[in-house]
C-alpha positions in Angstrom: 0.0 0.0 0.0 1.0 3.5 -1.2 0.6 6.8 0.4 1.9 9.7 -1.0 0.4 12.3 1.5 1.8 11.0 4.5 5.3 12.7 4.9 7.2 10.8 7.5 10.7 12.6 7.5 11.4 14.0 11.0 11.3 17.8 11.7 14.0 19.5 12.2 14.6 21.4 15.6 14.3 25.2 15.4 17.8 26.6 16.5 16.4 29.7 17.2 15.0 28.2 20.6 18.9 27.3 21.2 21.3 29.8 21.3 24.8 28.5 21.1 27.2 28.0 24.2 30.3 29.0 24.3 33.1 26.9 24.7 34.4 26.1 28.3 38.4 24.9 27.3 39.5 25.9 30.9 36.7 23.4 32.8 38.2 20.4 30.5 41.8 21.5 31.2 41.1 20.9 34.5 39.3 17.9 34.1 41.8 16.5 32.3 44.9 17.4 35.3 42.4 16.3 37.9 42.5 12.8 36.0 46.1 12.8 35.8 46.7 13.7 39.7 44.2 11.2 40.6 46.1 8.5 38.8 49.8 9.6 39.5 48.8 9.9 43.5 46.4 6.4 43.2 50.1 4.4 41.7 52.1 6.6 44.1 50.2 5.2 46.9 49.8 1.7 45.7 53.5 1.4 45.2 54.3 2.6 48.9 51.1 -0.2 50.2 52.9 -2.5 48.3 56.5 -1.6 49.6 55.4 -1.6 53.0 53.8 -5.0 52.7 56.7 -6.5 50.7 59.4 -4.9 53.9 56.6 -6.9 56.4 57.1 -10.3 54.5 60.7 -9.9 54.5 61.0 -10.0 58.0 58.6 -12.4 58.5 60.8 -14.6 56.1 63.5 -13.8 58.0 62.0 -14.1 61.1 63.4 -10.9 62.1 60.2 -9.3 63.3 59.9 -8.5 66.8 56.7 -7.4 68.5 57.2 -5.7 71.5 60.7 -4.1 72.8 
C-alpha cells in the first residue's frame, strides 16, 4: 500500500530556541589534570602499600620481626 500524502521525515529542531554555548576549554583542562593527579597519586600510593607489605614479608621470612621491645 502506497501513500503519497503522509510525509514521514522527521522535523528538524528550530535553532532559534537554542542559542549557542560557548566553549568552556579551561573546565576540561582541569578535568583533564584532575585525571592525571588522581592516577599519578592512586600508583604513588599503591607502590608505597605494596613496599610496606613487601618490607613486612621480608621479615617475617627472616624471622626478624619483633613485636614488643
Amino acid at each position: 500500500m502506497r501513500n503519497d500524502d503522509l510525509d514521514l521525515r522527521a522535523d528538524r529542531d528550530e535553532l532559534d530556541h537554542f542559542p549557542p554555548r560557548a566553549p568552556q576549554v579551561k573546565r576540561q583542562k582541569s578535568l583533564v589534570l584532575q585525571v592525571a593527579l588522581g592516577v599519578f597519586l592512586g600508583g604513588l600510593a599503591l607502590w608505597l602499600v605494596q613496599l610496606g607489605a613487601t618490607a613486612i614479608m621480608a621479615k617475617l621470612a627472616m624471622g626478624t620481626l619483633q613485636f614488643g621491645g
